[in-house]
BATOR-936893 format. One record per residue: residue in three letters; y, x, z of N, C-alpha, C, CB in turn. Coordinates in pm, whole numbers, plus 50000, padded with zeros to 5 digits. Atoms other than C-alpha are relative to their C-alpha. Glycine has a CB too. Layout:
// BATOR-936893
ALAYXZYXZYXZYXZ
...
END
This chain:
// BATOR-936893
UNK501035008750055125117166294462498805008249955500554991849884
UNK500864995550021123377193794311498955005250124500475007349923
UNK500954993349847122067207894673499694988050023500795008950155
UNK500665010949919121017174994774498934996149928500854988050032
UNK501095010150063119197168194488499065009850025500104994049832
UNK500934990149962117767203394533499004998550128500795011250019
UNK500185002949880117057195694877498784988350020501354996450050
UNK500725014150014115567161994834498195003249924501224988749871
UNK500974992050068113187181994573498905006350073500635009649937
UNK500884988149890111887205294855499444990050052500795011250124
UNK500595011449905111287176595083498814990849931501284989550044
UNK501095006650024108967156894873498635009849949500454989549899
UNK501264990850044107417186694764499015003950120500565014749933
UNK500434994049888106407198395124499434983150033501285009750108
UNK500935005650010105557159295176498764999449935500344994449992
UNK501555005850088102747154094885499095016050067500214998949738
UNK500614993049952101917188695037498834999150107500755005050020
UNK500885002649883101067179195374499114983449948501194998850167
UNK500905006650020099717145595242498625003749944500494992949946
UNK501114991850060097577164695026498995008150087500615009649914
UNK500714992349910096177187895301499354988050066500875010350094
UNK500075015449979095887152895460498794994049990500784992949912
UNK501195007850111093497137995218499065010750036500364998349801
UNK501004990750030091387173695139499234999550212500985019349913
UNK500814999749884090817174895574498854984850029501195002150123
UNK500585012449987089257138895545498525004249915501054986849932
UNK501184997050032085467137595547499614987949938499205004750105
UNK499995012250121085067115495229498394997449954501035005949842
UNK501375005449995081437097295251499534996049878499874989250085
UNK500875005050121079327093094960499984983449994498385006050016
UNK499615013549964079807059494861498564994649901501914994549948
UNK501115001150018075977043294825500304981649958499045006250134
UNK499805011050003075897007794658498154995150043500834996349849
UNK501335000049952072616994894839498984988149961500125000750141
UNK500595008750123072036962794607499085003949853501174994449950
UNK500864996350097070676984894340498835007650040500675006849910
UNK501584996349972066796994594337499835015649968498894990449892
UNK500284989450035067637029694248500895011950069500024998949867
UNK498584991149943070447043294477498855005450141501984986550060
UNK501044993849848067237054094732500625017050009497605000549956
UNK499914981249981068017093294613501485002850032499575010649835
UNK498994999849998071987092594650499804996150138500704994049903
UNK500014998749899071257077394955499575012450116499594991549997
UNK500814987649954068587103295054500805013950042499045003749879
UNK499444987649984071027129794960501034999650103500515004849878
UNK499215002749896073747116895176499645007350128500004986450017
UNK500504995549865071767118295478499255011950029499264991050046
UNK500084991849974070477147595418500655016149962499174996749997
UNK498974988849995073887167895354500574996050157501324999349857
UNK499195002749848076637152795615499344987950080501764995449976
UNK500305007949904074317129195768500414982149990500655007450111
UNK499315018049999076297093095683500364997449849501784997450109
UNK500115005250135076787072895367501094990750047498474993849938
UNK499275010649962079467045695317499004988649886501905002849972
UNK500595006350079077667018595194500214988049964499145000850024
UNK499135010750037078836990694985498994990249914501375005849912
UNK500735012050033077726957194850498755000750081499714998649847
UNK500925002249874075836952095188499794986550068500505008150104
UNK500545013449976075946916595239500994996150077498604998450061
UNK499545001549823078306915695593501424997849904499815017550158
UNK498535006650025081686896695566500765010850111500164979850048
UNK499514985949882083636930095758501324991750016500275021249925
UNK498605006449936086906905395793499924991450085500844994049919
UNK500855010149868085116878695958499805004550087498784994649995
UNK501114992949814082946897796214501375006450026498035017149994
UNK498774994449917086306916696303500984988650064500925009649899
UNK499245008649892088186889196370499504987850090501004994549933
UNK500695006049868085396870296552500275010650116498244997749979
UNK500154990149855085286902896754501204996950102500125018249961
UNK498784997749881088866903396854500124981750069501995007149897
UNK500015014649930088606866396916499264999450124499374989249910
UNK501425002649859085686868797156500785006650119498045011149973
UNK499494995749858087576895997394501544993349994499995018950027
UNK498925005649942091146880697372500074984250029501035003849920
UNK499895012749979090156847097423498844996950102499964992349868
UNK500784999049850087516852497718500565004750096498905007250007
UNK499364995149942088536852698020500005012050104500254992450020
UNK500804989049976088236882498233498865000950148501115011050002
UNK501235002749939086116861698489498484996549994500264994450037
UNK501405002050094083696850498248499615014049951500244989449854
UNK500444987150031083646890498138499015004450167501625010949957
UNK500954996049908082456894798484498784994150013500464999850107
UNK501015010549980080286869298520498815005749890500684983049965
UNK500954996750050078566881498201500165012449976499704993349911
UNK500254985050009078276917298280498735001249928499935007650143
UNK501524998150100075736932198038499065012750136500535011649769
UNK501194993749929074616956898336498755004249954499654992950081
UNK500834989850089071476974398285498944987249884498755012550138
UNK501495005550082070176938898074500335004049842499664979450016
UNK499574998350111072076955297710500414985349963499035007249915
UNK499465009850076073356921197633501054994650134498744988549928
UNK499355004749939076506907297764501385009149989499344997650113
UNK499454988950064079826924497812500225009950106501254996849925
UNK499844984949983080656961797879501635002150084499945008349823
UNK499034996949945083326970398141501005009349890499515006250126
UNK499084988349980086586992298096499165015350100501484992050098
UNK500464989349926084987026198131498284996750024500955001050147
UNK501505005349940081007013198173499425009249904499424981549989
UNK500404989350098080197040197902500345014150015500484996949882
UNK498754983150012081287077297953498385011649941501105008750270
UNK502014999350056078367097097709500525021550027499304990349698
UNK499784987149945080187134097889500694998650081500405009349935
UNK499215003349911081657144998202501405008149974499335002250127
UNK498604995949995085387150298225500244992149875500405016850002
UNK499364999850120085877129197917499454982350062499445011149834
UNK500225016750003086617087397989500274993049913500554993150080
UNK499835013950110086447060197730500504991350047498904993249945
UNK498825016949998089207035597694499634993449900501855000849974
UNK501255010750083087147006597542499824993750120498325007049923
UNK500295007449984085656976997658498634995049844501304994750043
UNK500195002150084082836964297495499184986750017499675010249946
UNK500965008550028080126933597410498915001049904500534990949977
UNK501344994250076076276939797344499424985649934498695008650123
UNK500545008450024074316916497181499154998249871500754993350020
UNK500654995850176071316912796928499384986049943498405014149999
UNK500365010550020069276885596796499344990950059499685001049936
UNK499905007649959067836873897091500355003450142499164993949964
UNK499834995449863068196869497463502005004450017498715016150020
UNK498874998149976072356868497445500884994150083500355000049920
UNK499235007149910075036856197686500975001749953500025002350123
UNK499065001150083077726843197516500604993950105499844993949867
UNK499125014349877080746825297713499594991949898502144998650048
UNK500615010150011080116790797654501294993249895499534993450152
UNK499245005550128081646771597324500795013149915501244987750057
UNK499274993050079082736804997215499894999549846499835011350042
UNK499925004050083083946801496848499405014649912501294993349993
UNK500724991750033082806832596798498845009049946500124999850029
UNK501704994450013078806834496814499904996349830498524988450124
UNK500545006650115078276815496488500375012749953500524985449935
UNK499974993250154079946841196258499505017850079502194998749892
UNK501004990750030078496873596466499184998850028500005008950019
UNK501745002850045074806863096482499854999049880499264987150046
UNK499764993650143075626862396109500055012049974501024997049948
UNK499804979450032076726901196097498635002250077501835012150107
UNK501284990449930073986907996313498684996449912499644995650189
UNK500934999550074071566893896102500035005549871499654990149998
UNK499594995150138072976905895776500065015449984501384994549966
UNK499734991549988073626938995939498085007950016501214999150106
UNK501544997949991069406938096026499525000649850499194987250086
UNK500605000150151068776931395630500615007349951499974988949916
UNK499544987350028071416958495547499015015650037501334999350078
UNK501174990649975068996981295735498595005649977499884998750064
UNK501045001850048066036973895647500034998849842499524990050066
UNK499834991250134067376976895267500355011750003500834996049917
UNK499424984150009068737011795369498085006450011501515006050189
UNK501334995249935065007022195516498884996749869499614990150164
UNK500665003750155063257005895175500335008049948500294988549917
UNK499814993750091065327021694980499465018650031501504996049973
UNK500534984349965064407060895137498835001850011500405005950116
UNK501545000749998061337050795159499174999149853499644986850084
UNK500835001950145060927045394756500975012549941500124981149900
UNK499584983750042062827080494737499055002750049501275008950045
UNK501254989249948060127096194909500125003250158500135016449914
UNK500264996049897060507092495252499464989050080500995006350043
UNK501355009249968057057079695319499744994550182498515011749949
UNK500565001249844056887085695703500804986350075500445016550098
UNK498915011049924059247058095735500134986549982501275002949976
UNK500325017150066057327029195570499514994650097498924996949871
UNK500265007749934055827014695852500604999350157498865000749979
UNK499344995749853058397023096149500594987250019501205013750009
UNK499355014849977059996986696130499274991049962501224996849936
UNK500745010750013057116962896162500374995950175498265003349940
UNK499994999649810056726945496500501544995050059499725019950073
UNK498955006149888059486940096790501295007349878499845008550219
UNK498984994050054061996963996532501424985950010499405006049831
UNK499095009550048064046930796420500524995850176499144986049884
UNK499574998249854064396922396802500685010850104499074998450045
UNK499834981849898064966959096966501595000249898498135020749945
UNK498724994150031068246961296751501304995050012499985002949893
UNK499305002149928071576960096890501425002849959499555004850091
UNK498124998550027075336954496835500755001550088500774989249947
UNK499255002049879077736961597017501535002549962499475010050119
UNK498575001649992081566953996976500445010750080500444986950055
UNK498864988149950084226980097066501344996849999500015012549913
UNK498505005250007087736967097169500825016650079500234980950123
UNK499154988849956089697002397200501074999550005499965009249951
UNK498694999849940092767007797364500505013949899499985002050196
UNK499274992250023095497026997202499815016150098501184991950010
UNK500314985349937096157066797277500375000050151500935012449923
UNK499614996149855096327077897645499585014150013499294990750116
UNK500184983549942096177113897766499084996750089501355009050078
UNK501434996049898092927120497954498574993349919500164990850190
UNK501315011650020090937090697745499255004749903500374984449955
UNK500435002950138088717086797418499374992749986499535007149936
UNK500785014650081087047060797217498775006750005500514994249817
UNK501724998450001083357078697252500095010449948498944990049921
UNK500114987049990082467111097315499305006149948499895003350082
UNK501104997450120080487135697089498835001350024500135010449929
UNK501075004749999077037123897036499284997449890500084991850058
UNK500695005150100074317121096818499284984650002499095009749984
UNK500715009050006072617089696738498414999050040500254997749895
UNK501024999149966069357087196897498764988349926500295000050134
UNK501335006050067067547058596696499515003149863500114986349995
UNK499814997350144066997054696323501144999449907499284993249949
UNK498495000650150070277043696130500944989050119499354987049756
UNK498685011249962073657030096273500644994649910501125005050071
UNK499165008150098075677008996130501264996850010499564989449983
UNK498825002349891079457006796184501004990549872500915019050079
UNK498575013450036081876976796104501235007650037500014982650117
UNK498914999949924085536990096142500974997949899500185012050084
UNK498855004650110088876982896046501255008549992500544985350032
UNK499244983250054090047022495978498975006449962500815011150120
UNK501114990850087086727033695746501285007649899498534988149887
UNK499194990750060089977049695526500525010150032500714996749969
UNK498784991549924090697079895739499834993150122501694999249937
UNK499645007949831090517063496128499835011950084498724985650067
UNK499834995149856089107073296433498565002550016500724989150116
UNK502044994949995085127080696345500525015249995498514994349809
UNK499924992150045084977116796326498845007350023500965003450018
UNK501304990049998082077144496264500695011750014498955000549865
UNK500014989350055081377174996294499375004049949500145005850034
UNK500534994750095081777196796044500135018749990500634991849889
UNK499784979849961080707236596089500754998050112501085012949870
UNK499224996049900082587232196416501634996350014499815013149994
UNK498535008550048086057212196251499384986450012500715003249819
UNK499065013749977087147176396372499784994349874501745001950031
UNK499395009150167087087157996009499924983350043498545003049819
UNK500235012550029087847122695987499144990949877501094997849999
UNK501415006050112084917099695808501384986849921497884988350135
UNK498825008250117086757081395471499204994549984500805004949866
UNK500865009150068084987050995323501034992749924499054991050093
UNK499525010250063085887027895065500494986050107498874997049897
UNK499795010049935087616998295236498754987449981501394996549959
UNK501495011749985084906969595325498895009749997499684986949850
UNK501204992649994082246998995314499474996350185500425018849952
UNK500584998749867079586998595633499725017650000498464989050018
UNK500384985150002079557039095737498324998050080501395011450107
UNK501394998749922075877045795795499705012750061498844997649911
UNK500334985649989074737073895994498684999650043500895008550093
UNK501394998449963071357087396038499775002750130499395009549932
UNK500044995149911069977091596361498665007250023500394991950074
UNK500684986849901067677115496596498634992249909500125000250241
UNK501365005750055064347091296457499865006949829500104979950001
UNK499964994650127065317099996101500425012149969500604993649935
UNK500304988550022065807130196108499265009349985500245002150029
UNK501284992750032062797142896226499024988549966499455009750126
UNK501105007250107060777113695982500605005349892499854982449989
UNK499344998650119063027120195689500595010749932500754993650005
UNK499274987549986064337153495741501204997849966499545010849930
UNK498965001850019067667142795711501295009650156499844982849976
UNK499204995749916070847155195913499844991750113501245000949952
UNK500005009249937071427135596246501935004250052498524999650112
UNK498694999450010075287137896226500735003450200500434982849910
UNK499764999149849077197148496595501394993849947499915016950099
UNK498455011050018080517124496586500314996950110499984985149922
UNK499445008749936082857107596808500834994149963500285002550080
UNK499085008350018085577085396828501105003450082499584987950017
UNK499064997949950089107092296899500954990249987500285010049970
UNK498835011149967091977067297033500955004849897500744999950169
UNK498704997250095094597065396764501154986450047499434998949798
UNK499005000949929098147055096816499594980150064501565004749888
UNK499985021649958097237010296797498404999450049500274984049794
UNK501535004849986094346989996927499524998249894499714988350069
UNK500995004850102091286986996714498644996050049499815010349901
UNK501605013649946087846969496730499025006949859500534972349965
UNK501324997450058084716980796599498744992950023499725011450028
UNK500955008849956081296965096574498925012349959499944983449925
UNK501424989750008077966989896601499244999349983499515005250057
UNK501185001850046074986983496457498735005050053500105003249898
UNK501614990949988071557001196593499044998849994499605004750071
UNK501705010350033068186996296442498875014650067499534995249733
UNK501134990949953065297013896645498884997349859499294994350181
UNK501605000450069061977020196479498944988650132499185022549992
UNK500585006949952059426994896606499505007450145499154995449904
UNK499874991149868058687006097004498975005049977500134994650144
UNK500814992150024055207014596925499845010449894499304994150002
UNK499874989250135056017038096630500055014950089501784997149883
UNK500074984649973055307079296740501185004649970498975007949925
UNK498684986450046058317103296733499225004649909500585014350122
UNK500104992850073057947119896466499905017450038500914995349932
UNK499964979349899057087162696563501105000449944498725018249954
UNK498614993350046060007182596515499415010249910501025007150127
UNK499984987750100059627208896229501045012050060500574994449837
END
């Protein structure tokens, strides 16, 4: 009895161990509440250490829009997926494989684009109502993220969302397939507009990951948080990071929803410093 209990001793000790290592490898996101008029510099700093913020009290029902999502692809059928191929018009949906963002590396996903206008929905889907909701909520989430850095001090970025901006920005659903040898959920890439926005339902530890110095870390958020990351536009307006991430297949299916707000089309790149 005494060796077992000894035994038993070791074993949880070497668990909370490895849980512990566990936790400390997890890339744990500043957590930005974006309802208050003063969280501009916390934000600021975010994006310009690791590039992404988790950001909370944002408006977006994240249980809803997920289970519209999975509703929309398991309850369409996969002739109506053809039928509304999104092809080169960004709205509609996204093959198995219609994404690959390196070579030798294929994405197991499926997805559906779609923004506020100009969408092809299958027809009576029960779906649209509640995400044309996220998508609009996810547009006023943005446009409070971009206010708010903008009344920290990052001036160059007050007039980049006038104009077509509210139109030009784009969601796009992610129905990922479990692990397979050869695949991944989205390959490493920076963000090329101003700010993403990501709906998922593993912000605790999942399947986002950055890099960091050249290490893999998984991105942590508060549950219901939206992870924001800066992209290639804000970086060089804001001087902020522009984060390099992908997405890796973990063991079950999961579903994500993507947010992307351009700067208005006539807005200048910003020079590079």
């Amino acid at each position: 009895l005494c060796n077992n209990a000894a035994l038993a001793a070791v074993i949880i000790n070497v668990m909370a161990a490895i849980a512990s290592d566990e936790c400390e490898s997890n890339l744990v996101l500043r957590a930005v509440d974006i309802s208050r008029t003063d969280s501009g510099d916390a934000l600021l700093a975010a994006f310009r250490g690791v590039g992404a913020a988790a950001l909370v009290e944002h408006g977006v029902d994240v249980d809803a829009t997920l289970a519209a999502g999975r509703a929309l692809f398991e309850k369409t059928r996969a002739a109506t997926k053809r039928r509304l191929d999104a092809k080169g018009s960004q709205r509609g949906f996204l093959p198995r494989g219609a994404e690959a963002g390196a070579l030798g590396l294929r994405e197991a996903k499926e997805g559906f684009a779609f923004g506020a206008t100009g969408n092809r929905w299958p027809w009576r889907t029960s779906a649209r109502a509640v995400l044309e909701t996220a998508h609009a909520n996810l547009t006023r989430a943005a446009r409070r993220v971009v206010a708010l850095a903008v009344a920290a001090g990052a001036t160059r970025l007050e007039d980049c969302c006038a104009g077509d901006a509210t139109e030009e920005a784009l969601s796009r659903l992610f129905a990922y397939e479990a692990y397979e040898e050869g695949f991944t959920g989205s390959s490493p890439h920076t963000d090329w507009g101003l700010l993403t926005l990501v709906v998922a339902d593993d912000v605790a530890g999942g399947s986002l990951e950055f890099d960091d110095g050249g290490a893999w870390r998984k991105a942590s958020a508060p549950t219901g948080a939206l992870i924001a990351n800066a992209g290639d536009f804000m970086a060089l307006a804001a001087d902020t990071a522009s984060p390099f991430h992908r997405v890796v297949l973990g063991p079950e299916k999961r579903l994500s929803l993507v947010y992307f707000f351009y700067p208005e089309s006539k807005t200048p790149v910003p020079p590079a410093t």
